[in-house]
C-alpha positions as CSV (number, residue, x, y, z in Angstrom):
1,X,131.8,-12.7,27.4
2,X,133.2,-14.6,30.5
3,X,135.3,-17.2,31.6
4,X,134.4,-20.3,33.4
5,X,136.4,-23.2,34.5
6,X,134.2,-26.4,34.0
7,X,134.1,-29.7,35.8
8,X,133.6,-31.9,32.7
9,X,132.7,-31.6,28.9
10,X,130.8,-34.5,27.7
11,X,127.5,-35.6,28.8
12,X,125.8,-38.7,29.4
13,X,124.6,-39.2,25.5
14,X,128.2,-37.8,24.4
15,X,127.1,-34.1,23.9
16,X,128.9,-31.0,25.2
17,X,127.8,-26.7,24.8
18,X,131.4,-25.1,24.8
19,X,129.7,-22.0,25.4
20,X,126.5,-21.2,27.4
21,X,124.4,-18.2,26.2
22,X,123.7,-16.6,22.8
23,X,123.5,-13.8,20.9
24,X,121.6,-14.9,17.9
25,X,118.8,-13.1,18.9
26,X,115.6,-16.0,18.6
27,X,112.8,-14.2,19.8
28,X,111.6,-18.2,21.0
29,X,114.4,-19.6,22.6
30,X,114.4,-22.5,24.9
31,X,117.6,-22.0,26.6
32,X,116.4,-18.6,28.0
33,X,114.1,-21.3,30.4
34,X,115.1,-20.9,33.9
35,X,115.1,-24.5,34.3
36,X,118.7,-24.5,32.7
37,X,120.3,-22.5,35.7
38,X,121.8,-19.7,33.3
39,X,122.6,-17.4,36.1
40,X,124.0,-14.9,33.8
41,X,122.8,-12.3,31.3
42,X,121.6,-14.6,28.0
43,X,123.8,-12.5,25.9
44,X,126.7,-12.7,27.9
45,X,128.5,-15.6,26.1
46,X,129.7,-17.8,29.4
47,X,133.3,-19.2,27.9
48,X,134.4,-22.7,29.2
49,X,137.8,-21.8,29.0
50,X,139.2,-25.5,30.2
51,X,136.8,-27.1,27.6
52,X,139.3,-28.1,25.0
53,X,142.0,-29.9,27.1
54,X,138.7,-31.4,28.7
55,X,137.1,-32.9,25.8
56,X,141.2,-34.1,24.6
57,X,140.9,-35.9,28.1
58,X,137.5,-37.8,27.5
59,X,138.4,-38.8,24.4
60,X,141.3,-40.4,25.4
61,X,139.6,-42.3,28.1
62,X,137.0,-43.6,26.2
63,X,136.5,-47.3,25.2
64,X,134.3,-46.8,22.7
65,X,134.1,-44.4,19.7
66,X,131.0,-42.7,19.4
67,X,129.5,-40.0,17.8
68,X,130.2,-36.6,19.6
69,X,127.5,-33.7,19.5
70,X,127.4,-30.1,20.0
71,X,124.7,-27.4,20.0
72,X,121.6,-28.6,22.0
73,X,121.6,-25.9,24.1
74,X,123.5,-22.6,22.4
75,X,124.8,-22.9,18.9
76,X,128.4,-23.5,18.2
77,X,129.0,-20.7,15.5
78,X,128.1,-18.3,17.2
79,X,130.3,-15.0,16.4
80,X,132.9,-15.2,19.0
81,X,133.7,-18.6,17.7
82,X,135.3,-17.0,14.9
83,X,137.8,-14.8,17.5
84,X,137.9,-18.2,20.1
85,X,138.4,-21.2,17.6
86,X,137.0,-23.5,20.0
87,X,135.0,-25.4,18.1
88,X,137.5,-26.0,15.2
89,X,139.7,-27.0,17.8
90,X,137.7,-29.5,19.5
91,X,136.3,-30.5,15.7
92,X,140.2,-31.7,15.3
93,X,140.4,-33.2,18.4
94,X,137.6,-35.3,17.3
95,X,139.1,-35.6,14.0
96,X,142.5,-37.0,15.8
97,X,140.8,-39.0,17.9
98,X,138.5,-41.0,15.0
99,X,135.3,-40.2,16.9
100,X,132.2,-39.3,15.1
101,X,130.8,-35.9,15.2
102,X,126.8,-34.0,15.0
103,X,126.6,-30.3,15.2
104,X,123.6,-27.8,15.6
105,X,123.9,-24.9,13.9
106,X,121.4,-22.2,12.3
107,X,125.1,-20.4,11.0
108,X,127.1,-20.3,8.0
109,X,129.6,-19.8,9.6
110,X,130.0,-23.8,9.5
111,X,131.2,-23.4,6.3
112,X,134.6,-22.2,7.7
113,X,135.1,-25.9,8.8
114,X,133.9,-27.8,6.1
115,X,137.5,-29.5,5.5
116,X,137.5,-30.9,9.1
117,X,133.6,-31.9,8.8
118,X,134.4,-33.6,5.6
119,X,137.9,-35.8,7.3
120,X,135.6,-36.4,10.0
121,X,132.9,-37.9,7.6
122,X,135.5,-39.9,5.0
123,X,136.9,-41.7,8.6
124,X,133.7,-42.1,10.4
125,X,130.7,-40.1,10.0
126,X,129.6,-36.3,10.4
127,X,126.0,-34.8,10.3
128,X,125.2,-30.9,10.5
129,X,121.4,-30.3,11.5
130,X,120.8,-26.9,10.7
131,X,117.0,-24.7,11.9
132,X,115.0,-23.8,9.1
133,X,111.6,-22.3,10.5
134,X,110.6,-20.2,8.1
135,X,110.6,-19.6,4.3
136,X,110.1,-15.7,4.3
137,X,112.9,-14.2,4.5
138,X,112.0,-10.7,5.8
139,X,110.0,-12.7,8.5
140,X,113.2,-14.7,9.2
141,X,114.9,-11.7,10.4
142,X,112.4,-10.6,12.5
143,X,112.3,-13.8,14.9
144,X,115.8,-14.3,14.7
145,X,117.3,-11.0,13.4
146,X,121.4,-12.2,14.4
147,X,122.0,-14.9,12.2
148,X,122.2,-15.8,8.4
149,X,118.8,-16.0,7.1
150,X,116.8,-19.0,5.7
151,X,118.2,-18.5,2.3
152,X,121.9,-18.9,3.5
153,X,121.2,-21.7,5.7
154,X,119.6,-23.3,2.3
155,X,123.0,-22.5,0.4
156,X,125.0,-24.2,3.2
157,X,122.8,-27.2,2.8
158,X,124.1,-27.6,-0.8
159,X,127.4,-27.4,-0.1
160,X,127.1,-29.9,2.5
161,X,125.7,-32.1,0.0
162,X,128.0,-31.6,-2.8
163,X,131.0,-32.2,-0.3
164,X,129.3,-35.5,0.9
165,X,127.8,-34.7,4.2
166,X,124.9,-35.5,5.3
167,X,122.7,-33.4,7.0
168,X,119.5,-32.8,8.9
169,X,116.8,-29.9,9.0
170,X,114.8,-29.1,12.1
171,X,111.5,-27.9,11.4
172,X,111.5,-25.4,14.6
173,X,109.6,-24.3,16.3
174,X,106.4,-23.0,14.2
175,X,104.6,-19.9,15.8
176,X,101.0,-19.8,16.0
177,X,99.5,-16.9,14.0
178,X,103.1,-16.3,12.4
179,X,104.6,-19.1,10.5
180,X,101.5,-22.0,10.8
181,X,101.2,-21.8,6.8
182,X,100.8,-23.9,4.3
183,X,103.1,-21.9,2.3
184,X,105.6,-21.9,4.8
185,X,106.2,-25.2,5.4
186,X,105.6,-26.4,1.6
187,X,108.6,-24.1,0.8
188,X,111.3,-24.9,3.8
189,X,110.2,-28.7,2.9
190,X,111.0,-27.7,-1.2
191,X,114.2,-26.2,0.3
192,X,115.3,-29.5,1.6
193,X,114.2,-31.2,-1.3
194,X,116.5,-29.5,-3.4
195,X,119.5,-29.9,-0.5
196,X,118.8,-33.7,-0.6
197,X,118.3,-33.7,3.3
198,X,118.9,-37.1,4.9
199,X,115.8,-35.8,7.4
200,X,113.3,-33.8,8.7
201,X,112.9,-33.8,12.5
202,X,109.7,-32.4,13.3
203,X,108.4,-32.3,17.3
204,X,104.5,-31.0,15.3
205,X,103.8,-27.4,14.7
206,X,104.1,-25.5,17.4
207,X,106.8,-24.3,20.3
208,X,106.9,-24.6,24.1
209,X,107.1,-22.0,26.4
210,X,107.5,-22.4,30.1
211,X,109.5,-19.9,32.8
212,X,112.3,-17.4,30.9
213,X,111.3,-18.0,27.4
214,X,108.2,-17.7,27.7
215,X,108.1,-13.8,29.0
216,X,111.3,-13.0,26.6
217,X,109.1,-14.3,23.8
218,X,105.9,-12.3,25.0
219,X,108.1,-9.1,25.0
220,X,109.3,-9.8,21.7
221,X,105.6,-10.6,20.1
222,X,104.5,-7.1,21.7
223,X,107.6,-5.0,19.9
224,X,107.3,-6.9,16.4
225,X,103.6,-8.1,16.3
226,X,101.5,-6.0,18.6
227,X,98.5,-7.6,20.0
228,X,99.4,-11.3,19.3
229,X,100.3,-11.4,22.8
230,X,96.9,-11.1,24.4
231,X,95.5,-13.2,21.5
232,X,98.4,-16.1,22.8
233,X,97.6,-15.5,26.5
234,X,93.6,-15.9,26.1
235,X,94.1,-19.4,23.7
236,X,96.9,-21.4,25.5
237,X,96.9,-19.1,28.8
238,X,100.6,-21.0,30.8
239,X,100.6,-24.2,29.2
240,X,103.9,-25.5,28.1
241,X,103.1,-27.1,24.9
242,X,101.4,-24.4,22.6
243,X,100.0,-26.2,18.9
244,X,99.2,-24.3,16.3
245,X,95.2,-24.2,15.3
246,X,96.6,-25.5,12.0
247,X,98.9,-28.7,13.2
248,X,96.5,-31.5,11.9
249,X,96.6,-30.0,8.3
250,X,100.7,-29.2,8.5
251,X,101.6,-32.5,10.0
252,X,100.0,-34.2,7.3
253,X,101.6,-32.3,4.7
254,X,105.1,-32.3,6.4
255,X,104.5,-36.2,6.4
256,X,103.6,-36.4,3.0
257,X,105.6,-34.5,1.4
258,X,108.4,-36.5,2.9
259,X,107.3,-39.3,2.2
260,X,107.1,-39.1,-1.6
261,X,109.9,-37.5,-1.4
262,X,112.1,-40.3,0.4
263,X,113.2,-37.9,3.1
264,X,113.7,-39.7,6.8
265,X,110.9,-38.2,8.8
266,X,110.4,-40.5,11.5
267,X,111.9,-38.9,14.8
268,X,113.0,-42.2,16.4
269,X,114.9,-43.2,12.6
270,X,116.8,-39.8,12.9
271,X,117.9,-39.5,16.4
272,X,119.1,-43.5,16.2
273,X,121.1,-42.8,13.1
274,X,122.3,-39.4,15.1
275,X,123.6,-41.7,17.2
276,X,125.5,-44.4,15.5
277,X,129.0,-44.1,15.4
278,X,130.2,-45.9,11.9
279,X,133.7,-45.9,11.2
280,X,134.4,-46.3,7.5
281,X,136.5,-49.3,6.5
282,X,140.3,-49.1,6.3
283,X,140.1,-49.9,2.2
284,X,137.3,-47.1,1.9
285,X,139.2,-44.5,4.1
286,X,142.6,-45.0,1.5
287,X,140.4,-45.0,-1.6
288,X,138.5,-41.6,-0.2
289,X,142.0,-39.9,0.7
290,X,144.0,-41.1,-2.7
């Protein structure tokens, strides 16, 4: 861990990364890409020690209310959130501030906030989006062997849903030759089925790799699956998008399936409702709080 002073906190679209780097472990992971200008070790958690006081600022200053997002780039629960509080601070500050709020999270540890999540969502509105990419367990802790597994993710889905938040599941990324199944995706879509998922977001079944993630990821496919390497290189060679050989059949089961199943799987839908703030009515608020 290190300490950074930062400029500013919120992006154009209203999102912020209080920290920069992870230590989840992802054997895929975009934010390794060199196109993000991580100068330091991955693992060493960059800490924007200003960001609190920054993000109280913004808030202040802004005309509109909006929703506020974290996570695109490294996951707010990670596990020095639990020593830093950051994000339960700046979940407050939103709170205070009667903003909105979307977080990214593949961690149970989001549980630990659930009162704040749930006072954000009776005055306005909160959605968690948690990573689901693959059913098997023992496979889940392979590709991403520092986080709560699957399973876990699926049992803070329910308690989402039983306290009244809404979330949303990203189906991502699915490895060719690893997680391309029919299985697979039939049971993480049965797992938000039963967690009454608002949506699905779903890019089609496969993952991109360009500079940084792409030879952390080949390093990882030679330790835990030897040979699928030189089976990747020879089929997709440096492209950036890499489909599975299954993606016509899965995308037209992922479809399906949500479909009959009335879950949102239109990307547009999602990321527009992502994005609208709606603050609850003043008779609503009183009746939710009494």
């Amino acid at each position: 861990m290190h300490y950074v002073d930062a400029k500013g906190i919120l992006s154009a679209k209203n999102g912020m990364n209080l920290y920069r780097g992870c230590s989840h472990g992802c054997i895929y992971c975009d934010s390794r890409s060199k196109c993000y200008h991580m100068e330091h070790t991955f693992e060493d958690i960059e800490v924007k020690r200003n960001a609190v006081e920054l993000l109280e600022d913004a808030l202040r200053r802004k005309r509109r209310k909006c929703m506020v997002g974290m996570g695109a780039m490294t996951d707010p629960y990670i596990p020095l959130e639990l020593e830093l509080g950051h994000v339960r601070q700046a979940l407050t500050l939103i709170y205070e501030h009667g903003f909105g709020a979307t977080l990214i999270t593949k961690s149970n540890r989001i549980l630990r906030d659930i009162d704040l999540l749930q006072k954000i969502n009776e005055r306005a509105k909160c959605v968690v989006q948690m990573t689901l990419t693959t059913y098997d367990e023992t496979l889940c802790k392979k590709i991403e062997p520092n986080v709560c597994t699957t399973r876990e993710r699926f049992e803070v889905l329910k308690q989402l849903r039983d306290a009244g938040i809404p979330t949303v599941v990203w189906l991502a990324p699915i490895l060719p030759w690893i997680n391309d199944t029919e299985e697979n995706i039939s049971g993480i879509l049965n797992l938000c089925i039963q967690a009454k998922v608002y949506g699905v977001i779903c890019f089609g079944m496969g993952l991109t790799l360009r500079e940084g993630n792409r030879e952390y990821f080949y390093a990882q496919l030679d330790r835990l699956f030897p040979g699928l390497k030189e089976r990747y290189m020879r089929r997709y060679r440096n492209q950036y998008i890499i489909d599975s050989p299954n993606s016509g059949h899965l995308m037209h089961l992922f479809h399906q399936t949500c479909g009959t199943h009335g879950i949102v799987h239109s990307k547009e839908q999602i990321f527009s409702y992502l994005q609208t703030f709606e603050e609850k009515p003043v008779a609503e608020q009183i009746s939710l709080w009494g």
